[in-house]
C-alpha positions in Angstrom: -2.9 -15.1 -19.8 -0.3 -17.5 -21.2 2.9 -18.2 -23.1 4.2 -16.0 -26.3 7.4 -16.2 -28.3 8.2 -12.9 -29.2 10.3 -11.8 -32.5 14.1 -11.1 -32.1 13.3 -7.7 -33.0 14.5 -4.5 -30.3 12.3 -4.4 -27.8 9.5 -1.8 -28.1 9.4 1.0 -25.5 5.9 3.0 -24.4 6.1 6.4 -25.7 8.5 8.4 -22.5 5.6 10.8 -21.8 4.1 7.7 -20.2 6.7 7.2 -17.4 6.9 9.3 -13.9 9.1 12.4 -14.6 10.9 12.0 -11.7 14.5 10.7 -12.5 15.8 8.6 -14.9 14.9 4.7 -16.1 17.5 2.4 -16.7 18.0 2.5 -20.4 18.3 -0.5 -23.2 21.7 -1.9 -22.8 22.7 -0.6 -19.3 23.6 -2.2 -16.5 20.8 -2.7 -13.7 21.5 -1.0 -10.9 23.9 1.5 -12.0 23.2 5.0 -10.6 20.2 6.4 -10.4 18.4 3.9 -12.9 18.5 1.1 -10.7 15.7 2.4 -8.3 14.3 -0.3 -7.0 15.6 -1.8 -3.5 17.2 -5.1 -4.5 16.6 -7.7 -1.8 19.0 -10.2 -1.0 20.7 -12.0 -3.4 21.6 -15.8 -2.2 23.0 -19.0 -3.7 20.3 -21.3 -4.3 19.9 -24.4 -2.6 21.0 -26.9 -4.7 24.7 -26.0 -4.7 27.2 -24.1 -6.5 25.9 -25.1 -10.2 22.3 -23.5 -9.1 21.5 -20.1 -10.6 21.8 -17.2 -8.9 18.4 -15.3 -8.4 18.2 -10.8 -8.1 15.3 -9.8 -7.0 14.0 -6.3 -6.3 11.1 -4.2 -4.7 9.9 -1.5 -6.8 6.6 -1.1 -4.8 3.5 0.8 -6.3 4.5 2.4 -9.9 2.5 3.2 -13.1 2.9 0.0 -15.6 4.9 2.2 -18.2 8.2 2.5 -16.2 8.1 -0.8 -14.9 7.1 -2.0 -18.5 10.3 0.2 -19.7 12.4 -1.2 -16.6 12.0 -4.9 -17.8 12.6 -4.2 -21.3 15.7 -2.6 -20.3 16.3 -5.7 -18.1 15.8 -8.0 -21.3 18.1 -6.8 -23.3 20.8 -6.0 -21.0 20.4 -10.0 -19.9 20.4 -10.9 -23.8 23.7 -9.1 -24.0 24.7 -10.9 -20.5 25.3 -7.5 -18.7 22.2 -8.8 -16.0 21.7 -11.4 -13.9 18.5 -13.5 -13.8 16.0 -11.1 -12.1 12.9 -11.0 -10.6 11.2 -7.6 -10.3 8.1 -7.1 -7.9 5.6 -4.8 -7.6 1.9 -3.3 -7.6 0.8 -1.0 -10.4 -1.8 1.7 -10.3 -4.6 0.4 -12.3 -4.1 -1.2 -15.9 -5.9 -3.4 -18.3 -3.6 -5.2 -20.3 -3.9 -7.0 -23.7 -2.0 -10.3 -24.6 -1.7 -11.4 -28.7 -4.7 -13.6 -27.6 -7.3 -12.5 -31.0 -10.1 -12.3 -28.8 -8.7 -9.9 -26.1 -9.8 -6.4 -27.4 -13.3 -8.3 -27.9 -13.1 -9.3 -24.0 -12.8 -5.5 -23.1 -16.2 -4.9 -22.1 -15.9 -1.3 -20.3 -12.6 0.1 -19.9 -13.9 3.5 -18.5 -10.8 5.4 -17.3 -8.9 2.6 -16.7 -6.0 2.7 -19.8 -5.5 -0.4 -21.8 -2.0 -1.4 -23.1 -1.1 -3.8 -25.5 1.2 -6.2 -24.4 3.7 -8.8 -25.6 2.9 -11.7 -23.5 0.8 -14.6 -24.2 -3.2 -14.8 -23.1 -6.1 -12.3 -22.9 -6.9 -9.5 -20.9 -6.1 -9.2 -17.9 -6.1 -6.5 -14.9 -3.4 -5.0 -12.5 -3.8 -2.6 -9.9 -2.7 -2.2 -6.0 -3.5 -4.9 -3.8 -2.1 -7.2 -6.4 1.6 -8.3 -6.3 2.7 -8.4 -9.6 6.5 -10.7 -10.7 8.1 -9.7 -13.5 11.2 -13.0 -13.9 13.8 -12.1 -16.6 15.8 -15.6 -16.7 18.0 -16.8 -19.0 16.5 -20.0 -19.7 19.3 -23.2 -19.5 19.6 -25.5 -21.9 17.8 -28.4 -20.2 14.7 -25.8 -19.6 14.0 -24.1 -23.0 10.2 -25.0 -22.6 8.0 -22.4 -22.4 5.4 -24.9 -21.1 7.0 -26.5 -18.4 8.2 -22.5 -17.1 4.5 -21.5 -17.4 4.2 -24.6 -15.3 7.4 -23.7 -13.1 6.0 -20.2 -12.2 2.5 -22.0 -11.3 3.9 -23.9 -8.6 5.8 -20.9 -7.5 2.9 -18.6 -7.1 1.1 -22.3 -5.4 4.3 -22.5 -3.1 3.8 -18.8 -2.0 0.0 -19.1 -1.2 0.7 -21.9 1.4 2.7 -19.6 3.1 -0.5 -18.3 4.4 -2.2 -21.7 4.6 -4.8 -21.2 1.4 -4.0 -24.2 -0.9 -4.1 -23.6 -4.8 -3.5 -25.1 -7.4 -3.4 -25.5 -11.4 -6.2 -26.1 -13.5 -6.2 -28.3 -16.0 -7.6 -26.5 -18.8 -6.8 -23.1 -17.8 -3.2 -21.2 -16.7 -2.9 -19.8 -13.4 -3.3 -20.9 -9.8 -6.8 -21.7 -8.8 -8.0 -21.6 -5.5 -12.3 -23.5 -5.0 -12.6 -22.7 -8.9 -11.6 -19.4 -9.4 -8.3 -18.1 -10.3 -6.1 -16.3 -7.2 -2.7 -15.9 -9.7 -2.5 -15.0 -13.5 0.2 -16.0 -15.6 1.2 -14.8 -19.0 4.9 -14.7 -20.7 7.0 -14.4 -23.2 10.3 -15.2 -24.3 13.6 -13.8 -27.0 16.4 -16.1 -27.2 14.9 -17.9 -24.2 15.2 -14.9 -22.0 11.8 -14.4 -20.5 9.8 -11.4 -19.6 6.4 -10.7 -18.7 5.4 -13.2 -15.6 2.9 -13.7 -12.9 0.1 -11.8 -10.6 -1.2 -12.9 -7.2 -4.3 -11.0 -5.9 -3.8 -10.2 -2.5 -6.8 -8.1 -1.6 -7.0 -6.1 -4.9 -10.5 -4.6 -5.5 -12.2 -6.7 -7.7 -14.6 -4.3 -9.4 -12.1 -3.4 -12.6 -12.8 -7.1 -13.1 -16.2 -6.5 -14.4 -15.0 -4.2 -17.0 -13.5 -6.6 -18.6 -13.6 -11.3 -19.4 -10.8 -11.6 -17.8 -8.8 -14.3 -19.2 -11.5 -14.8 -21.6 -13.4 -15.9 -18.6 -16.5 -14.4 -16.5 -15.3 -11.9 -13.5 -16.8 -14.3 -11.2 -14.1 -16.9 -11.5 -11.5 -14.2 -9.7 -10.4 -14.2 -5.8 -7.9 -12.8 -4.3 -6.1 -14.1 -0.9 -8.2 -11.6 1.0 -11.0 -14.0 0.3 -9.4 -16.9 2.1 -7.1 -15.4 5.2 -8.0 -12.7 7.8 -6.4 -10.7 9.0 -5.2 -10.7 4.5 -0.9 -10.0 4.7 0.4 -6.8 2.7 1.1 -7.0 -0.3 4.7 -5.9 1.1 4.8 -9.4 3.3 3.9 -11.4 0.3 6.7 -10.1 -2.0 9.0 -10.8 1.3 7.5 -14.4 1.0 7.6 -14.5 -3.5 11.1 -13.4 -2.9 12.6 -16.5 -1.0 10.7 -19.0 -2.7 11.2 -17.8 -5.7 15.1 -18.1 -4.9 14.3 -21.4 -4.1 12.4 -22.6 -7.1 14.7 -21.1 -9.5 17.9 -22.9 -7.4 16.1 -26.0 -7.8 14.5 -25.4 -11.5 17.5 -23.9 -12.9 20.4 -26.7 -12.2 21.7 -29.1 -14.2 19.9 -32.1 -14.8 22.2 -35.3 -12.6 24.5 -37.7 -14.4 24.5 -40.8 -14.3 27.2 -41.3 -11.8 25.6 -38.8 -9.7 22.2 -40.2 -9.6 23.4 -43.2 -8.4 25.2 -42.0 -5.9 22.4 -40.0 -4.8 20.5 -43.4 -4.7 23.1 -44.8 -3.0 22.8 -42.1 -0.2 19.2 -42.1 0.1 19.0 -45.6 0.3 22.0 -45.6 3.0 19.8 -42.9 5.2 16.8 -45.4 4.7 17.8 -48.5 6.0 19.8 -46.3 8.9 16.0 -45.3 9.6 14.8 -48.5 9.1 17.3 -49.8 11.8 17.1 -47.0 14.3 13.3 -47.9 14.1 13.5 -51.0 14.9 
């Protein structure tokens, strides 16, 4: 998976015979939340850390859905935060089982068996990839500030995010340098593709808790051989729900986006920040002693 600008053009819906009949989707436009189309249970929504000029962070539980309606929910989420009707949002979930494609050229061609497993065509950056329950899936829609409209450094940002949530539950992972995603002894535990209009982002991040790993060898995941995936099962026992580690996504998330989002210090401010730090130092240094 990885990074993709899309086009300013509307965004493109799956056909509606693909969603759950029950009830209806928010619509393009609409406000999240309003009435019935805001289904999903929004957790707490907090100030970030780093004071009142952080940005705010939504984020909701939609548990276990089919990718079309939470494809069609994000969508909707885009463009009702291009038309600043949203705030900056992070939807969670598991899907029931998906292969989709990024605008990677080679990702059909790394399609190897897809069985009954349907394949969707996506607009994020990277290759194939998988979704499927047991695998906690973040969809962000941010307004990207001015100091952060790098779809690099994001792709980065959500890295140490999904890193930050795996030492929750003491497994250490990290980036690889050649390769997106978290990787945990050489194989990759989180996938991460995006995509971006007007520096509002969609798409996002997936974290295999203890998905079944089977769909993998349908499929070069990533471009790469099914070996090279793991999932958190793998590393802890007893292995969380995927329920606790959206609880845990959800608060660092909040976190990383305070921190991520804010505006860059002034001058004046960073040396007065100096001046503190250095004030609490030599207080330490002297207590010490």
């Amino acid at each position: 998976m990885g990074i993709s600008a899309a086009p300013a053009a509307a965004t493109r819906a799956l056909p509606d015979n693909d969603l759950l009949p029950r009830g209806a989707l928010l619509r393009a436009g609409a406000v999240p939340g309003a009435g019935r189309a805001g289904r999903g249970v929004p957790m707490t929504m907090v100030e970030g850390e780093a004071g009142a000029a952080a940005r705010r962070l939504r984020v909701e539980w939609l548990g276990r859905r089919p990718y079309a309606e939470v494809y069609a929910r994000m969508g909707a989420l885009l463009e009702a935060r291009l038309a600043g009707q949203a705030p900056d949002t992070l939807l969670l979930c598991e899907h029931e089982p998906v292969f989709t494609l990024g605008r990677s050229r080679s990702a059909k061609d790394n399609v190897l068996d897809a069985g009954d497993i349907p394949v969707v065509e996506v607009e994020r950056g990277g290759d194939v990839t998988f979704h499927g329950p047991g695998q906690l899936v973040g969809y962000p829609v941010l307004q990207l500030p001015p100091h952060r409209q790098d779809l690099r450094a994001y792709l980065r940002g959500l890295e140490a995010l999904c890193g930050a949530v795996l030492r929750r539950f003491g497994v250490e992972g990290g980036p690889d340098p050649r390769n997106t995603g978290v990787w945990v002894g050489g194989q990759k535990i989180a996938a991460i593709g995006v995509a971006a209009r007007r520096w509002v982002t969609w798409h996002g991040f997936a974290i295999n808790v203890d998905v079944d790993l089977s769909p993998y060898q349908r499929i070069n995941p990533c471009g790469m051989g099914s070996a090279l995936v793991t999932r958190l099962a793998d590393h802890v026992e007893p292995c969380p729900r995927v329920r606790v580690v959206a609880d845990a996504t959800a608060a660092e998330a909040r976190r990383w986006w305070a921190r991520w989002s804010a505006p860059p210090l002034t001058t004046a401010e960073a040396c007065v920040e100096d001046d503190v730090q250095g004030a609490v130092l030599a207080g330490g240094a002297s207590t010490g002693a």
